[in-house]
Kinemage of the C-alpha trace (Angstrom):
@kinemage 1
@onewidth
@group {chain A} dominant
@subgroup {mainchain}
@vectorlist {calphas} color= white
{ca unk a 1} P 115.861 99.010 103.636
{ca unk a 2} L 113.020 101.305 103.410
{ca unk a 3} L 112.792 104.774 101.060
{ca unk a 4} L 112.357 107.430 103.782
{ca unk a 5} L 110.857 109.881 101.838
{ca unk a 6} L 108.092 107.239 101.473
{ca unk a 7} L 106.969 106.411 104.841
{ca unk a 8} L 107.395 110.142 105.277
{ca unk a 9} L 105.003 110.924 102.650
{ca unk a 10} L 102.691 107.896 103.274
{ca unk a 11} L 102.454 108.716 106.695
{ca unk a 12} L 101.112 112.671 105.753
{ca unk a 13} L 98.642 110.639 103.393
{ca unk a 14} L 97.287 108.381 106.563
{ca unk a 15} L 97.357 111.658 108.866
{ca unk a 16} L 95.091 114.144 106.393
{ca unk a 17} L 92.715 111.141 105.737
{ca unk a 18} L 92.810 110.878 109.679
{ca unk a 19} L 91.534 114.458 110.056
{ca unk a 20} L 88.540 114.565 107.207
{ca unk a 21} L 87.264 111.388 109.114
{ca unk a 22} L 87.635 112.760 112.634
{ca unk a 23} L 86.194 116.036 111.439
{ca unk a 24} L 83.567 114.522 109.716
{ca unk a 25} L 82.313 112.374 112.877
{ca unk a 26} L 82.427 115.607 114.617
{ca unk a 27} L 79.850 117.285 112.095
{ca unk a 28} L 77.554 114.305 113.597
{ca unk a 29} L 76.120 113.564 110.436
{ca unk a 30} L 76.385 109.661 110.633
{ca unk a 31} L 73.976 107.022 111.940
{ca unk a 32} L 75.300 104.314 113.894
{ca unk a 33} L 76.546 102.099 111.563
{ca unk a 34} L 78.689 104.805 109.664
{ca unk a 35} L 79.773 106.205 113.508
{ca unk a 36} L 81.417 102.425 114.124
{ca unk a 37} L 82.762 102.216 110.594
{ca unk a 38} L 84.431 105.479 110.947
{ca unk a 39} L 86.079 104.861 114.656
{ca unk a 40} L 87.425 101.432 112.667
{ca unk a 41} L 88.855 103.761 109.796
{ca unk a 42} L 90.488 106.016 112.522
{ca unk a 43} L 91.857 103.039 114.911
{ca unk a 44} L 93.019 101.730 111.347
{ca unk a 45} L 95.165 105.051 110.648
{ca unk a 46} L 96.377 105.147 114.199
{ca unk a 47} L 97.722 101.424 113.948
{ca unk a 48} L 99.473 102.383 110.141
{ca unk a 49} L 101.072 105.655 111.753
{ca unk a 50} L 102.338 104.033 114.386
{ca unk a 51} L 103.612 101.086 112.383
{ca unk a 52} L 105.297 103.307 110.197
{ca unk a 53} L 106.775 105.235 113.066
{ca unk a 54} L 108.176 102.125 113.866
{ca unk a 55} L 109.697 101.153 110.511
{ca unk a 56} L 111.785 104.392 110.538
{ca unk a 57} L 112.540 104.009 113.794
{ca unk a 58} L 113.900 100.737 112.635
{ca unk a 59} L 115.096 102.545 109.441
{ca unk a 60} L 117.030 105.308 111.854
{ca unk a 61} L 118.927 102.625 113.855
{ca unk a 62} L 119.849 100.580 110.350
{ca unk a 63} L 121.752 103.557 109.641
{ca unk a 64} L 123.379 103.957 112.465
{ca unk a 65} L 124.908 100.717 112.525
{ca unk a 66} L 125.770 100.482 108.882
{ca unk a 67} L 127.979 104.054 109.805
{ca unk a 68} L 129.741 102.237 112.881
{ca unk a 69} L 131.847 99.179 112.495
{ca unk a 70} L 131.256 95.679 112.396
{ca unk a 71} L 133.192 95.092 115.942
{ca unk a 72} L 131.015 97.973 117.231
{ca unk a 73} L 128.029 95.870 116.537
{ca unk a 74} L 129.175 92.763 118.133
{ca unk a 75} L 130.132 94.963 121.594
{ca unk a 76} L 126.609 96.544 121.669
{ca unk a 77} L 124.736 92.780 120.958
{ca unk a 78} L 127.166 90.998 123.434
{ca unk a 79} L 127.006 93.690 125.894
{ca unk a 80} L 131.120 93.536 126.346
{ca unk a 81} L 133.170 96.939 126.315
């Protein structure tokens, strides 16, 4: 299982480093080459945020069925009530 607080506080990391970049291609101080490199960086901090969106997504629904019941489980995966 994953820590949370971690992805919570990676993903803050990954957004902040986001904005400098973004706000420093808006300054338009870059040539071409650093213009590419820095859409990479930012298409690189989209793809992390939304991976770790996913792994507490992932993380969220772990919980919930570790609180319900084994049984409960099996009904949801075997789609019988």
């Amino acid at each position: 299982m994953v820590d949370k607080q971690t992805l919570m506080l990676l993903a803050t990391q990954v957004e902040e480093r986001r904005k400098v970049v973004l706000d420093d291609l808006g300054l338009g101080g870059k040539d071409h080459t650093g213009y590419v490199g820095a859409v990479g960086e930012l298409a690189g901090y989209m793809r992390v945020s939304r991976m770790i969106s996913d792994l507490l997504a992932t993380n969220s629904k772990e919980e919930e069925d570790f609180e319900s019941s084994p049984t409960d489980s099996v009904v949801k995966i075997g789609g019988k009530k």
